[in-house]
N, C-alpha and C positions, 0 to 999 in steps of 0.2 A: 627349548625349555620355556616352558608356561611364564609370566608373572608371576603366579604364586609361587612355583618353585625357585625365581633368583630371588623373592624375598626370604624364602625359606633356608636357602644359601647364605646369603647375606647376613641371617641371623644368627648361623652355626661360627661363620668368619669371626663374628663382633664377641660370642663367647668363647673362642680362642685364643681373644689378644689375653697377655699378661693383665693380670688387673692393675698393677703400677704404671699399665701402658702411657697413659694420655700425664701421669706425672713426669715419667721417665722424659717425654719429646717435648713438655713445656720447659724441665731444667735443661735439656740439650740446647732449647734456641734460645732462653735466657746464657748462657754459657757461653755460646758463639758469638752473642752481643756483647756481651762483657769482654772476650779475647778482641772483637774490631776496633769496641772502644780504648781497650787498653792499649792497641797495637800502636792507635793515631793520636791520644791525647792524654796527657800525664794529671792524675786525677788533684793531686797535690795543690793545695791553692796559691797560684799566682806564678805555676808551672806551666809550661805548656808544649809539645814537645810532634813531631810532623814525622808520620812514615816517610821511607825513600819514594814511595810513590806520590804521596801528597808532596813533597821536597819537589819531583819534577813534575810533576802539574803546575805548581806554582812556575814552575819556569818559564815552560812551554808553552802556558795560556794566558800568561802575565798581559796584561796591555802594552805594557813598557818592552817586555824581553822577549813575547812570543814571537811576535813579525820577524825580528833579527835573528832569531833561532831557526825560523822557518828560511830566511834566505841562507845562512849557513848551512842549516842540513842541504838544502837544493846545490851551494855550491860542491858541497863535500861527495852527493849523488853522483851530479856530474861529473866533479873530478875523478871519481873512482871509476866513472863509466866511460871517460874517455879517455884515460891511463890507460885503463883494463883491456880495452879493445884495438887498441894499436896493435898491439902482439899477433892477438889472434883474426885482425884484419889483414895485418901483413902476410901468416901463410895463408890463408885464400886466398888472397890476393896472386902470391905466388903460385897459386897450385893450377887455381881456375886461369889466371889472366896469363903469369906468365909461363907457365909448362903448359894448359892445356889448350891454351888458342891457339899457340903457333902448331902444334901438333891436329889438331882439328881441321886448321886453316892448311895445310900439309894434304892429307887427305881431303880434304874438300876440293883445295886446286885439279887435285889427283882423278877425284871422280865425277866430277857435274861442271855446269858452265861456270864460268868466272864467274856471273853475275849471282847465279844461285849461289855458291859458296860464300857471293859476299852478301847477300841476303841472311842466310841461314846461319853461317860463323861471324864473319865481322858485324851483322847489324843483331839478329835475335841473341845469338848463345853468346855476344860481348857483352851485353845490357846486363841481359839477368846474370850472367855471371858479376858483375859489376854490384848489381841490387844485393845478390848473398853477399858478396866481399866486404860491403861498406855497411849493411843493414843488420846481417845475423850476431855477429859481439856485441854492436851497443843494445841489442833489444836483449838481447841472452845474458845481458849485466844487469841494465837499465830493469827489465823485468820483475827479476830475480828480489830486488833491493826494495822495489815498490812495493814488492807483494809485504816483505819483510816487515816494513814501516806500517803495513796494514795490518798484519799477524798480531802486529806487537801493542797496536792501540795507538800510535800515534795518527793516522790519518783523521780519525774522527775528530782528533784537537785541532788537526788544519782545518777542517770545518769549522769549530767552533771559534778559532781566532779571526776568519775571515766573512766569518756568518753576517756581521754585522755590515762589513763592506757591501756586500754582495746586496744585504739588504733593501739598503740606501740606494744600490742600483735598479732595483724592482727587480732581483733575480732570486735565486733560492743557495743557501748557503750551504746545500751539500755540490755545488757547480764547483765548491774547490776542490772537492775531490775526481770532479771530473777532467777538470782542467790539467790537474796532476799527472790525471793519468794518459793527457794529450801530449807532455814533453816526453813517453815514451812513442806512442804514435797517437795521430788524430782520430786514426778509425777506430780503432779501443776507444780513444776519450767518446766519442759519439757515443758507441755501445753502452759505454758506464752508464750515461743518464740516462737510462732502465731506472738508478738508483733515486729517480724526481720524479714524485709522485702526481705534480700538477702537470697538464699538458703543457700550459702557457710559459713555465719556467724551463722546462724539458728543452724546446724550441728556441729558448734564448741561451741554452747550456750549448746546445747543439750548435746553434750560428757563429755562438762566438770562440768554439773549440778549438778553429783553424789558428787563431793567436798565442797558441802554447804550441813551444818550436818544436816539432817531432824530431827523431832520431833522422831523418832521411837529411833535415838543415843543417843539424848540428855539425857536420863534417864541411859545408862554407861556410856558416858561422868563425869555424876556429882557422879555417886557410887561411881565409880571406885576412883575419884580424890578426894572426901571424907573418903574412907576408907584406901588408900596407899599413896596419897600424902599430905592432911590436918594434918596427926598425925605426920609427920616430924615436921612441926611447933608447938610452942608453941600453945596454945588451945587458947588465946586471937584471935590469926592468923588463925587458922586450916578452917576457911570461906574463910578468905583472901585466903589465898593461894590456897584453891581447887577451888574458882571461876575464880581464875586469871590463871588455869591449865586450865580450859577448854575454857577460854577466847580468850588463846594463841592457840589451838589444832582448832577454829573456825576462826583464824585470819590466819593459817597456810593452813588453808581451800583456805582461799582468795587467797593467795600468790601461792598455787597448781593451781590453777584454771586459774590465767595467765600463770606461766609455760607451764600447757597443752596447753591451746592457742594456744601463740606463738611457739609450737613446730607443733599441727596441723596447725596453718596456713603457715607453711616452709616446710611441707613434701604431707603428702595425700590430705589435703586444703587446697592447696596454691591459694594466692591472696592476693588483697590490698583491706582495710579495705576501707568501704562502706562510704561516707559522708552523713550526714539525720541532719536536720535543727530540732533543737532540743526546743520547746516554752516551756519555765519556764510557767507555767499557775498562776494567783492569788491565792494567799492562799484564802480558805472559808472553811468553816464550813461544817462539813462534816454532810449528812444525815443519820440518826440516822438507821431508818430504813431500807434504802435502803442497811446499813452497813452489818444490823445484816443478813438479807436476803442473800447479795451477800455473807458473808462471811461462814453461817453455814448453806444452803442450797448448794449454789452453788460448796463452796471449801470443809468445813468441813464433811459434809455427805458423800457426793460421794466419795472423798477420802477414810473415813473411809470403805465406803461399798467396794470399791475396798483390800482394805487389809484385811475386814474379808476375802474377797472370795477366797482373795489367803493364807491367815495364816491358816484358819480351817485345810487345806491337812494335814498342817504340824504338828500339833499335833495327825496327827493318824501315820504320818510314826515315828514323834517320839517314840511316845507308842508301836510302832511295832520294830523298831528297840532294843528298849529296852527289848523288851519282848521274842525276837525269837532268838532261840541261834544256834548255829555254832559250837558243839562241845558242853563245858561246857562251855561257855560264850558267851554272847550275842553278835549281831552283832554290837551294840553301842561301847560295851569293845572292841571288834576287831578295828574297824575304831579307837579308840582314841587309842590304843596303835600301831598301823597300822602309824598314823598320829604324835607320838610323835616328830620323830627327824626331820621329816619337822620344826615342829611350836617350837623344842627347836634351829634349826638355824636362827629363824625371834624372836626368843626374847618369844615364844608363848609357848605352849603347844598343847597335843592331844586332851585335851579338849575342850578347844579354837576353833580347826580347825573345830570339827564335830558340836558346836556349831553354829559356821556360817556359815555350809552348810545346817543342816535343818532349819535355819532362815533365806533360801533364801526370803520365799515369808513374813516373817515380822523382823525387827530391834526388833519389839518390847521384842520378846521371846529369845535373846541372852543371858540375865542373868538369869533369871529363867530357861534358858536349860543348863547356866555352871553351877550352881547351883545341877540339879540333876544329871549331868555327873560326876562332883564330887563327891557327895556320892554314887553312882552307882559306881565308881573307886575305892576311898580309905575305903570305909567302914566305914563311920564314923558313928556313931548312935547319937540317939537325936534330929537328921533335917532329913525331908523328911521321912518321917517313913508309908509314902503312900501310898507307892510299888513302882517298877519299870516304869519308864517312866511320872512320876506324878510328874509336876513342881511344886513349892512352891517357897515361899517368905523367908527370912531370918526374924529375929525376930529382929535385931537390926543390927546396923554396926558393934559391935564389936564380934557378933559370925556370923556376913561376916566372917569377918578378921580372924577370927578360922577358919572358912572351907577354905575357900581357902587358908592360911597359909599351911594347913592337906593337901592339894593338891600342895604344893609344888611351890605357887605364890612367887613373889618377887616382889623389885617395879621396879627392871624391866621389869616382866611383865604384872605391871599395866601399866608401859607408854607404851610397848611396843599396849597393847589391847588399848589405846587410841588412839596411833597413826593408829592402821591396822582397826579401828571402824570407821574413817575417810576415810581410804583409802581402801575401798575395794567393791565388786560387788553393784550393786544397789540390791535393794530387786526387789519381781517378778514384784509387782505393773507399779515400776519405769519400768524395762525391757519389760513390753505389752504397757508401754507409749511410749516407746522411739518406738518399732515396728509400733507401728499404728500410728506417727506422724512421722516416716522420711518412712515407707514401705520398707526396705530393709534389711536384714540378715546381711549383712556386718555391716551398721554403727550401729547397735544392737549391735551385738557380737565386737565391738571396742569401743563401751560405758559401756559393762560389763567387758573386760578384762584390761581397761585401769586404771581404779583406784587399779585392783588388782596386776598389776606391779607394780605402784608407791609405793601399800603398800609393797610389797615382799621388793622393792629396801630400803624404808627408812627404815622398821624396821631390815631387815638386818644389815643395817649401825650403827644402834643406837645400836642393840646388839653387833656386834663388837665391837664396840668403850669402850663401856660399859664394856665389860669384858675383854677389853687389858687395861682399866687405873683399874679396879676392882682387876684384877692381880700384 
């Protein structure tokens, strides 16, 4: 079609419309203004009167009420997320670990050498089974709820109340929403800051993402703080207080995660924080569907399929290191007594260290690998009775609280393993995220070594301290 012929179109259009047309669409948007304004302000003099949405704006972005809001909603997430996933941890748990291994491990005896069977069942198909068991509920919850809080308009307000901190850090105030969406996992929070449109801010979202606890911590966040810090209190409290231990240990998160910050953005990324015109959007109802799909297709899956790929390795080098000796003792016993006086100057132990180094590529398997590192150490009998290099579950908290007593724990270093489970490398997942979203070796290796200095520095400090007022 020619130019002359779409204006000649055009013209035919324009004497079609209703001749009342352009009256009819100026009373429609005067009309519409008048229902906004009537909906949110009572026109009456010395009236004055707040939708339910403007009611919870005021709430949620108040200076005074927003923060406290935002730490409730986080606790109320997590509680429902780690409610929720008990149940459905326990039968995977059950199905995978306790029907399907020994039946696995059955056949495997049956058909290949000892050693392959304990390669291939007790060290790969124990791990990943492990990673599904402890990893698929809380992200299939934790998911779900975040997507929810996004549907619905609230996340943009966690932006907006934290805009201003973030600011004052030299970083970019949509990092709240990234960070948000690191207490599901890390490698999601990385991918989110796509949503930072400055390189320089993106890079500081990115470094400091490993400080918001993922889902893979949260399961020794809550052991740990119900079996060493809940029993100090009376038993009415012992909830109270181990949930208000990890509450503080995710809030101490936040408070790290500006300090990085502002310390990258005054030294290797320096600059002045980005200004971006930030739309509060309406609250609506979130789509049901569209939730479940974005949230356990797009984040829940892929995520998990990225940590099996990287946690299976790690149950054969566990089972190998356990099983191959160096003399009369394995190279596992080496590296933890190799590692002792490191992790007893950070408040830790040797078992500690070698546990989170072959749990680089999952959080998931830190307890179940101190677990057998321990009995592999101290000789206890009763637990683990497996063989070597074969994780297990404890059967209650209070023969936890026996083995690792037997091993020589305190509660110093329960807090001290809370605080360094917070503060320490990302898992590998995290680390091939952070590489294939900034492309560069340097700011990689300064997003895995930077959380393991803060943890070196605090739980130093705390063991100090600890043991000149213990003195």
């Amino acid at each position: 079609m020619t130019p002359e012929e779409i204006i000649e179109r055009a013209k035919e259009l324009r004497w079609r419309l209703p001749q009342d047309f352009h009256d009819r669409w100026v009373e429609n948007v005067y009309g519409e203004s008048a229902r906004i304004a009537s909906r949110n302000v009572d026109q009456r003099e010395g009236s004055q009167r707040l939708s339910w949405e403007r009611r919870l704006d005021w709430l949620i972005t108040n200076r005074w009420t927003g923060l406290p809001t935002m730490v409730l909603m986080l606790a109320l997430v997590l509680w429902i997320t780690i409610e929720g996933a008990n149940i459905p941890s326990g039968w995977l748990a059950t199905v995978l670990l306790g029907k399907g291994h020994p039946l696995l491990k059955h056949l495997g005896d049956a058909t290949m050498p000892w050693w392959l069977s304990g390669v291939l069942v007790d060290g790969l198909y124990l791990t990943t089974a492990w990673v599904v068991s402890v990893m698929l509920p809380p992200m299939a919850i934790f998911f779900p709820l975040f997507t929810l809080l996004e549907d619905f308009g609230y996340l943009p307000r966690v932006a907006f109340n934290l805009d201003n901190l973030f600011r004052k850090a030299g970083a970019h105030g949509k990092q709240a929403l990234t960070m948000s969406m690191g207490w599901g996992c890390n490698a999601a929070g990385v991918v989110a800051t796509r949503v930072i449109d400055s390189p320089r801010e993106r890079l500081i979202a990115i470094i400091t993402n490993n400080f918001a606890l993922c889902n893979g911590r949260w399961p020794t966040q809550i052991l740990i703080a119900t079996v060493f810090l809940g029993v100090l209190a009376p038993p009415a409290l012992a909830g109270v207080v181990a949930a208000g231990s990890v509450l503080g240990v995710a809030v101490l998160g936040v408070l790290l995660t500006f300090v990085a910050s502002w310390l990258l953005s005054r030294t290797v990324l320096k600059g002045e924080a980005s200004t971006f015109t930030l739309e509060l959007p309406p609250y609506r109802p979130p789509n049901i569907l569209r939730t479940l799909y974005t949230s356990l297709i797009d984040r829940t899956l892929i995520v998990l399929w990225r940590a099996v790929l990287f946690a299976a390795p790690a149950g054969v080098v566990l089972w190998s290191i356990a099983n191959i000796k160096a003399g009369d003792v394995s190279i596992a016993e080496w590296l933890v007594h190799g590692l002792d006086g490191l992790g007893w100057a950070i408040g830790l132990n040797g078992v500690i260290m070698v546990a989170y180094i072959v749990a680089i590529p999952a959080n998931e398997i830190v307890i179940p690998t101190i677990l057998m590192l321990t009995v592999m150490v101290t000789g206890v009998t009763g637990v683990g009775e497996q063989g070597a290099g074969v994780m297990f579950e404890a059967s209650g908290n209070s023969s936890l609280a026996m083995l690792l007593h037997a091993g020589g724990w305190t509660t110093l270093t329960a807090v001290c393993l809370m605080l360094f489970s917070l503060c320490h490398n990302p898992c590998s997942t995290t680390i091939f995220t952070i590489w294939k979203e900034t492309k560069s070796p340097k700011w990689t290796l300064l997003a895995t070594l930077l959380p393991i200095a803060f943890g070196v520095i605090i739980c130093g400090t705390v063991s100090l301290l600890w043991r000149q007022f213990a003195a």
